[in-house]
FILUM-959666 format. One record per residue: residue in three letters; x, y, z of N, C-alpha, C in turn. Coordinates in steps of 0.02 Angstrom, whole numbers, plus 50000, padded with zeros to 5 digits. Example, Ala and Ser with C-alpha at 12.3 -4.5 7.8 and 13.67 -1.06 7.14 Angstrom:
ala506604971650390506154977550390506604983550390
ser506424988850354506844994750357506455000250394
//
This chain:
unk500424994150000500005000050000500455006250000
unk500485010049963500715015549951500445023349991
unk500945025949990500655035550042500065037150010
unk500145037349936499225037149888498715034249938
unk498785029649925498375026749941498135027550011
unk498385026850090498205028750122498065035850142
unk498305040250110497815046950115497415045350088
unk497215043950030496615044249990495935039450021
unk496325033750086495705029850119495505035150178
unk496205038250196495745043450263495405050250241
unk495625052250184495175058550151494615054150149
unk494385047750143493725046250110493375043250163
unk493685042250216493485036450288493325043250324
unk493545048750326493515055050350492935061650343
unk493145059150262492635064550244492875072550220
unk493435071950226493675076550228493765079350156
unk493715086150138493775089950080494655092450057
unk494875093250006495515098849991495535102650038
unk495205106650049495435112650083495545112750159
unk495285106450171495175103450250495875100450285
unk496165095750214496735093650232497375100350210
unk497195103250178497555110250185497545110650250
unk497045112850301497145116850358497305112450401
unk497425105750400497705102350427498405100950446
unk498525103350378499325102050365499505107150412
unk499145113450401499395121150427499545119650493
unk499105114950525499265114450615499815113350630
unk500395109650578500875107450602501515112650555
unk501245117550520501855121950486501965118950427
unk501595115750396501735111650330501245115850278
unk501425119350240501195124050183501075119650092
unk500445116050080500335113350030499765117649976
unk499765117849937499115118249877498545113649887
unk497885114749853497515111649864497565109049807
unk497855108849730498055106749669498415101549690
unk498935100149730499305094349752498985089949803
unk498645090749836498255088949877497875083449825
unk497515088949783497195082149716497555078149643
unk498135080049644498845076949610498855070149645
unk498945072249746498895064049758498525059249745
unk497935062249754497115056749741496965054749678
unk497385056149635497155053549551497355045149549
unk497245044349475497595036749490498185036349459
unk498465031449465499165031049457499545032349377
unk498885030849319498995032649266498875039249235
unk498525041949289498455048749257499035055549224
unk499025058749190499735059549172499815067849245
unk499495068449271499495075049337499615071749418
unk499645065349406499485062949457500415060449493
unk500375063449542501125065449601501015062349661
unk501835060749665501945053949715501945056749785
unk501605053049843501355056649901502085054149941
unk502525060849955502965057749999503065056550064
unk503455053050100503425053650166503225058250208
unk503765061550193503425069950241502885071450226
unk502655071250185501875073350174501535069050226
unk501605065050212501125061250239501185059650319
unk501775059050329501955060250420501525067250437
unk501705073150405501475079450418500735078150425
unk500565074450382499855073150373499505071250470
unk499745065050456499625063550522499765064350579
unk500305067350579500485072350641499805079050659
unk499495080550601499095084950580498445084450613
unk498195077950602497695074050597497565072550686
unk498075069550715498205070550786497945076550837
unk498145083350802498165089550814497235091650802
unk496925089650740496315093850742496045089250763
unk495985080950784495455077850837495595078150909
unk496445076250912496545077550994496545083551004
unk496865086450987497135094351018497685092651046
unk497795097651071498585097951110498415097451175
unk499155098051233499015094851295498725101351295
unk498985109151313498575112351340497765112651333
unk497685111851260496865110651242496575105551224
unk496525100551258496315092651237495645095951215
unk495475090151149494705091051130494675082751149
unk493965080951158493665074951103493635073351051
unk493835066651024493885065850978492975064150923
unk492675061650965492055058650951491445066750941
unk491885072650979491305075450971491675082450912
unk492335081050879492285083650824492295080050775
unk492305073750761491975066550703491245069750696
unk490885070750746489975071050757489915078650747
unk490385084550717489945089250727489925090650646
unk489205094250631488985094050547489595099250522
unk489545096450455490035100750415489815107850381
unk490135112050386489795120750351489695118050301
unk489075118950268488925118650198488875125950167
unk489405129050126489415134650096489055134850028
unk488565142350053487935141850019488125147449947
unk488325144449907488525149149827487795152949814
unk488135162349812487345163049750487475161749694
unk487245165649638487335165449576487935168649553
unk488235165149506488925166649495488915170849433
unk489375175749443489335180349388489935180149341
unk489575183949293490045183149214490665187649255
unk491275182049226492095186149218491935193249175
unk492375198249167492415204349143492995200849063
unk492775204048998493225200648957493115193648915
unk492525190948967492455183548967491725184548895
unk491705179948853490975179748825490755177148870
unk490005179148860489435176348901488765173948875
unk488775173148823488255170848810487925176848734
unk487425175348686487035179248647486655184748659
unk486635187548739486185190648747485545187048764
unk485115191448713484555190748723484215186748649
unk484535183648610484355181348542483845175048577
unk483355174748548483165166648538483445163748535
unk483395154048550483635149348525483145146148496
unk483105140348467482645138248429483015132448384
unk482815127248407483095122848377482685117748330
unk482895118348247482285116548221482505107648200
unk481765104948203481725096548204481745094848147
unk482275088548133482345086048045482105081648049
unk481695080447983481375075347971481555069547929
//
């Protein structure tokens, strides 16, 4: 079993998002992308897909330690941050880039049926 691979069972046994194991890493001074983060999780043939190294992955779990236990001064529970709901961030409507096409306006569409 490969470093792939076991991040990719605790991102998924976890639940955990990119940006989550980002701030994970941060607990312990370890500064990653969230682009590499998903470099690891591809599969092995993919041509983007980057080899998870040790340190990563120690950092990882050194990490991981840190946002269920806490530290001695601030012990948490572990069971009651597993159990608490995740922020679901609520998108409005996303707007056109500046520069960007966007669409016909206001033309009809109309798509006619061949017979």
């Amino acid at each position: 079993m490969t470093n792939n691979d076991i991040l990719k069972k605790l991102r998924v046994a976890l639940m955990l998002r990119d940006d989550e194991i980002v701030d994970i890493l941060a607990l312990v001074d370890f500064r990653i992308s969230k682009s590499e983060i998903g470099a690891f999780c591809r599969r092995e043939d993919h041509p983007k897909y980057k080899e998870c190294g040790d340190q990563v992955l120690r950092n990882f779990l050194n990490g991981l330690v840190i946002h269920l236990r806490g530290t001695k001064e601030d012990p948490k529970v572990p069971k009651d941050i597993l159990n608490t709901p995740k922020k679901i961030t609520q998108k409005g409507p996303s707007k056109p880039r500046k520069g960007k096409f966007t669409g016909l306006g206001s033309v009809p569409y109309k798509n006619k049926k061949r017979s």
